[in-house]
Backbone as CSV, one residue per row, in Angstrom:
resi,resn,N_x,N_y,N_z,CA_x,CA_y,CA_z,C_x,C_y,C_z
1,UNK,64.104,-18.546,77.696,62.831,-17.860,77.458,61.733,-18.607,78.191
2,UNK,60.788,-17.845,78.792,59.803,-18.782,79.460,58.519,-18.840,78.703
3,UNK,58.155,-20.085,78.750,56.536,-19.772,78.301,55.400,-19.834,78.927
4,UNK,54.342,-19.394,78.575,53.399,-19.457,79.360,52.933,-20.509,79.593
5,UNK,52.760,-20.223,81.863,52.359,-21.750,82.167,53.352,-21.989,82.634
6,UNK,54.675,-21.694,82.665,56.050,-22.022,83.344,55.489,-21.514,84.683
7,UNK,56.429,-22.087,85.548,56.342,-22.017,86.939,57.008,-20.614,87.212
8,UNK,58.119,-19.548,86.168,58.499,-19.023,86.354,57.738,-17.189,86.421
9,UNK,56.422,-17.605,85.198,55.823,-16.839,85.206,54.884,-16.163,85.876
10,UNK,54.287,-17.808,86.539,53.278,-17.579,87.326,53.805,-17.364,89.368
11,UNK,53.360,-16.104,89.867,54.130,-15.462,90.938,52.944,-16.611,91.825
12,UNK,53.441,-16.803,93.251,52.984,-17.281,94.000,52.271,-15.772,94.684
13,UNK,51.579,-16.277,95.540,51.188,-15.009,97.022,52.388,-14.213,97.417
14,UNK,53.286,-15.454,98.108,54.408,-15.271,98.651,55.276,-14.112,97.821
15,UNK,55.421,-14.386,96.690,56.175,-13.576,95.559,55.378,-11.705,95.424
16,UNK,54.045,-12.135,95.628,53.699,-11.150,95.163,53.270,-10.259,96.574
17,UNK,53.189,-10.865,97.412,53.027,-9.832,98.489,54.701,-9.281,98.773
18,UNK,55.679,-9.713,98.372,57.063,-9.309,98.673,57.266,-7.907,97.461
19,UNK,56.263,-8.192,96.507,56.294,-6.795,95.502,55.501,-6.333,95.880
20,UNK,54.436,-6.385,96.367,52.930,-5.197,96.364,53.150,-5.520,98.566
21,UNK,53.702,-4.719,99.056,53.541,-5.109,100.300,52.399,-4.232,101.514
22,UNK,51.751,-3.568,100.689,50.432,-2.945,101.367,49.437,-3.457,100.573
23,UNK,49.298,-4.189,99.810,48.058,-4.854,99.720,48.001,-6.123,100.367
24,UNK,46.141,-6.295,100.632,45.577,-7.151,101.311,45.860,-8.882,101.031
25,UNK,45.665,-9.573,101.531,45.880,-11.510,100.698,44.936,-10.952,99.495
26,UNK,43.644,-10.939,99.895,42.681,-10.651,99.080,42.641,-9.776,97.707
27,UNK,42.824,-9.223,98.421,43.825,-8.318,96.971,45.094,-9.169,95.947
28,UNK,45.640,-9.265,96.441,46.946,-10.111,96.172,46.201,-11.239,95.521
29,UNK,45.148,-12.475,95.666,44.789,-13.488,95.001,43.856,-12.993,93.876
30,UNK,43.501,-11.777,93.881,42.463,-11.334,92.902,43.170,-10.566,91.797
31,UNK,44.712,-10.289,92.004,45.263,-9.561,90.982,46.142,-11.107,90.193
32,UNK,46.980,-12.076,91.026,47.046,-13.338,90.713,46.102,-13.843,90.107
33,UNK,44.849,-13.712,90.123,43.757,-14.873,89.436,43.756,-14.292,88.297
34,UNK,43.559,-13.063,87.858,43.613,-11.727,87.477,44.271,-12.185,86.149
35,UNK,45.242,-12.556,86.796,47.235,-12.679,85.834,46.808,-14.364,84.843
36,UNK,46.248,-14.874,85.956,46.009,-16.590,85.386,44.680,-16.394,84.209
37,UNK,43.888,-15.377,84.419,42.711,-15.501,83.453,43.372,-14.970,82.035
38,UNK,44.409,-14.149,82.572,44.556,-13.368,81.484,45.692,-13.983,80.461
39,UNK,46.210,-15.038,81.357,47.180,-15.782,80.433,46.563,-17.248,79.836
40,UNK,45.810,-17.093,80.558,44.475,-18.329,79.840,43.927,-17.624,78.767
41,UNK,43.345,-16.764,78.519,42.776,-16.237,77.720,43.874,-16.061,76.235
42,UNK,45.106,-15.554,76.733,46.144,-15.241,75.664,46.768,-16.926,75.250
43,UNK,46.461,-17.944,75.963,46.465,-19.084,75.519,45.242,-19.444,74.258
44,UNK,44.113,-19.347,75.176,43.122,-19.860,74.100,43.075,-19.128,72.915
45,UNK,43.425,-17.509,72.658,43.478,-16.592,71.692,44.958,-17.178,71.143
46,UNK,45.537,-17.630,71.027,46.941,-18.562,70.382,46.271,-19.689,69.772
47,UNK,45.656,-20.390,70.123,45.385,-21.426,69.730,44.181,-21.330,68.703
48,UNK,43.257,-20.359,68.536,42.329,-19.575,68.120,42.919,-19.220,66.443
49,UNK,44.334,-18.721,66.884,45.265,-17.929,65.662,45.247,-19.232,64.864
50,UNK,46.093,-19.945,65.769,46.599,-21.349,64.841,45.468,-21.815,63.817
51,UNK,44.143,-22.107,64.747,43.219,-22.986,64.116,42.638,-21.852,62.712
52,UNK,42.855,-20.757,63.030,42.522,-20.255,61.735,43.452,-19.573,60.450
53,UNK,44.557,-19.986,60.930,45.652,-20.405,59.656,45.557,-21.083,59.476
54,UNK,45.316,-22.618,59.575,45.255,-24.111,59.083,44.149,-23.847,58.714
55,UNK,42.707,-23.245,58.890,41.564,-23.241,57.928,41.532,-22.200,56.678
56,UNK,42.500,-21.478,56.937,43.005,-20.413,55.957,43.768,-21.711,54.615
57,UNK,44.362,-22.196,54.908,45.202,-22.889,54.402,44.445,-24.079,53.668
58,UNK,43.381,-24.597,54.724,42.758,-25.620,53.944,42.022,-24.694,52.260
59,UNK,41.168,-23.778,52.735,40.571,-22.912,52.466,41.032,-22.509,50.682
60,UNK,43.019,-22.471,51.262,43.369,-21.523,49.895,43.658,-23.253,48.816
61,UNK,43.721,-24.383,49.737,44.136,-25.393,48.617,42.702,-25.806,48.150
62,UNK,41.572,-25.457,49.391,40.745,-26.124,48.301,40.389,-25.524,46.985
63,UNK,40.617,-24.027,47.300,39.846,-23.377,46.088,41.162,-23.512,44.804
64,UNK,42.659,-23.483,44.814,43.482,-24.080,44.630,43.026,-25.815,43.222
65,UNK,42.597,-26.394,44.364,41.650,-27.840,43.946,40.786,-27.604,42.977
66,UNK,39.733,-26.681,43.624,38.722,-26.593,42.845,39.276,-25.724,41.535
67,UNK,39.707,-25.032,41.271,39.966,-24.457,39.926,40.919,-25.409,39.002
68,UNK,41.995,-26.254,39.385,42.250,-27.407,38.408,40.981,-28.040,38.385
69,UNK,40.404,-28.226,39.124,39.337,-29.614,38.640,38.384,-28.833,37.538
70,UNK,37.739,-27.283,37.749,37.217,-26.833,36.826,38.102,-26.796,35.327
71,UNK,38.913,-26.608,35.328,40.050,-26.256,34.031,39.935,-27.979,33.456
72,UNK,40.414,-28.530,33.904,39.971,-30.175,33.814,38.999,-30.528,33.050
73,UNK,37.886,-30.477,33.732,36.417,-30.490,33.260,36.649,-29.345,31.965
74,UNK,36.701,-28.719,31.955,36.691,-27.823,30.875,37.160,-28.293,29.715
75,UNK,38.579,-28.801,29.987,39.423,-29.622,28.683,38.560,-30.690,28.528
76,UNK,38.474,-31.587,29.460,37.591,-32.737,29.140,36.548,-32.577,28.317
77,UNK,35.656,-31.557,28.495,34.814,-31.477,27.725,34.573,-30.675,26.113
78,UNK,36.073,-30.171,26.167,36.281,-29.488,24.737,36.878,-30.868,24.046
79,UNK,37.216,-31.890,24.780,37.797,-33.267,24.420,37.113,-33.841,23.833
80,UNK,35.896,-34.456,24.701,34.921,-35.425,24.406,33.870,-34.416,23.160
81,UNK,34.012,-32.904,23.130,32.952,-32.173,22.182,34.051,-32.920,20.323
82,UNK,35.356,-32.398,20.816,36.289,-32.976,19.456,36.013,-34.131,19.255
83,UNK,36.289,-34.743,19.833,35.809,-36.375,19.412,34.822,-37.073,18.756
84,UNK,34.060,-36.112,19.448,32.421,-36.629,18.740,32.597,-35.510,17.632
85,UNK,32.747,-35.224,16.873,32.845,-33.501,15.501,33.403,-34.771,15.066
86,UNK,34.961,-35.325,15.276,35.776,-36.401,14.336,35.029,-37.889,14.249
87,UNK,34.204,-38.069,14.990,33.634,-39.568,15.217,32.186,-39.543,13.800
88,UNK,31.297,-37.827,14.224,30.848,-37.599,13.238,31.028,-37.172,11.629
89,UNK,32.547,-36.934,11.971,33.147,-36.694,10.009,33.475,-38.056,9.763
90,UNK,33.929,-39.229,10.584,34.300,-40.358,10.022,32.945,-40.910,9.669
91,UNK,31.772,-40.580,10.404,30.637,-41.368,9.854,30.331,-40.827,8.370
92,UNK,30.444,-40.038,8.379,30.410,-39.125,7.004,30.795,-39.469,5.854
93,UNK,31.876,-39.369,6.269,32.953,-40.123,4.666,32.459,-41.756,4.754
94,UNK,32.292,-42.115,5.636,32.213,-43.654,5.409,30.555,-43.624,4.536
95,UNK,29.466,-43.106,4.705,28.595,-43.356,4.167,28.956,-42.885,2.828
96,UNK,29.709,-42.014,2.559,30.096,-41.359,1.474,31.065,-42.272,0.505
97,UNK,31.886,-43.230,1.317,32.482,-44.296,0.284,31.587,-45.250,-0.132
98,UNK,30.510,-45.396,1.059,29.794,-46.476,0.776,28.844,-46.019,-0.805
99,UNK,28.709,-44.734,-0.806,27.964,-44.060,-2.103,29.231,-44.280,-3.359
100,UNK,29.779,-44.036,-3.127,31.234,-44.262,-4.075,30.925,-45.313,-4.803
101,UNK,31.070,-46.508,-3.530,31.225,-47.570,-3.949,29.966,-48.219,-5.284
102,UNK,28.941,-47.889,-4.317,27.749,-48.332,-4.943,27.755,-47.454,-6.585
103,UNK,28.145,-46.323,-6.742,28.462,-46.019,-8.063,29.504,-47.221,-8.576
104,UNK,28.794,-47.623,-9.919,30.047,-48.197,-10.470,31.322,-47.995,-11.340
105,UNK,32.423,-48.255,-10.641,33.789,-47.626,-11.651,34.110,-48.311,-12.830
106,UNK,35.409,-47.640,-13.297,35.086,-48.273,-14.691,35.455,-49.426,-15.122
107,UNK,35.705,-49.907,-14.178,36.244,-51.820,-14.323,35.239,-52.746,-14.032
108,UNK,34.294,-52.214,-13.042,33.583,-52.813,-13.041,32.347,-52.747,-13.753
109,UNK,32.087,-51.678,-14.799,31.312,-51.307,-15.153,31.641,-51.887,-16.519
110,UNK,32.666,-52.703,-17.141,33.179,-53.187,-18.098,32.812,-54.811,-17.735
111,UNK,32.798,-55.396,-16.686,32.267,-56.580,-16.402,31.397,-57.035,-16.233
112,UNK,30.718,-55.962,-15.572,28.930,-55.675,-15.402,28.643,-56.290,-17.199
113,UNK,29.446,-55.338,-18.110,28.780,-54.686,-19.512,28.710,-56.707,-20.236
114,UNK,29.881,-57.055,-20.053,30.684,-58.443,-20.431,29.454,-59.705,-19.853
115,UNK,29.345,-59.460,-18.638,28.237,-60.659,-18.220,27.023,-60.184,-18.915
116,UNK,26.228,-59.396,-18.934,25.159,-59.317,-19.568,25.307,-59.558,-20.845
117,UNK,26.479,-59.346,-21.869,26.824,-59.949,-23.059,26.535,-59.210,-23.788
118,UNK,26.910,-57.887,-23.314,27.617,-56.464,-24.637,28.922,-56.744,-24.898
């Protein structure tokens, strides 16, 4: 298979005045240049393709990226919202034993009674 840019593709003068043999040199280098622009062109339009599948591609991982990182953030922050709800019920009960405490139970409220000398 040849590719473009092979020596096989591209016809010399020689080649091509042996196919077109009533046309002019002039003619003949202007349908050749003709052939070279046009396989330049179908080069740079190849390479054109490529570069915009690989930006296609960057394109689909970033957004890819970006939606774990949103989902992420999202948990994270239903995380850190739980944490602080449980950080604030533990403060809770703790002031709440501390009220407990300061009530007196009934043992100690029998020693309390004993030192003062009921």
């Amino acid at each position: 298979m040849t590719k473009p840019g092979d020596s096989q593709t591209k016809k010399t003068i020689h080649e091509l005045a042996k196919e077109f043999p009533d046309k002019t040199y002039v003619e003949l280098e202007k349908y050749r240049d003709a052939d070279r622009n046009e396989e330049a062109q179908r080069i740079i339009t190849q390479q054109e393709n490529e570069e915009l599948k690989e930006d296609q591609g960057k394109e689909i991982w970033t957004e890819v990226w970006k939606a774990r990182y949103e989902k992420e953030y999202k948990l994270r922050q239903e995380a850190i919202e739980l944490f602080n709800a449980c950080h604030a019920k533990a403060l809770e009960l703790e002031e709440e034993l501390k009220k407990l405490k300061k009530k007196v139970d009934p043992v100690h409220k029998i020693q309390k009674a004993r030192e003062s000398g009921l």
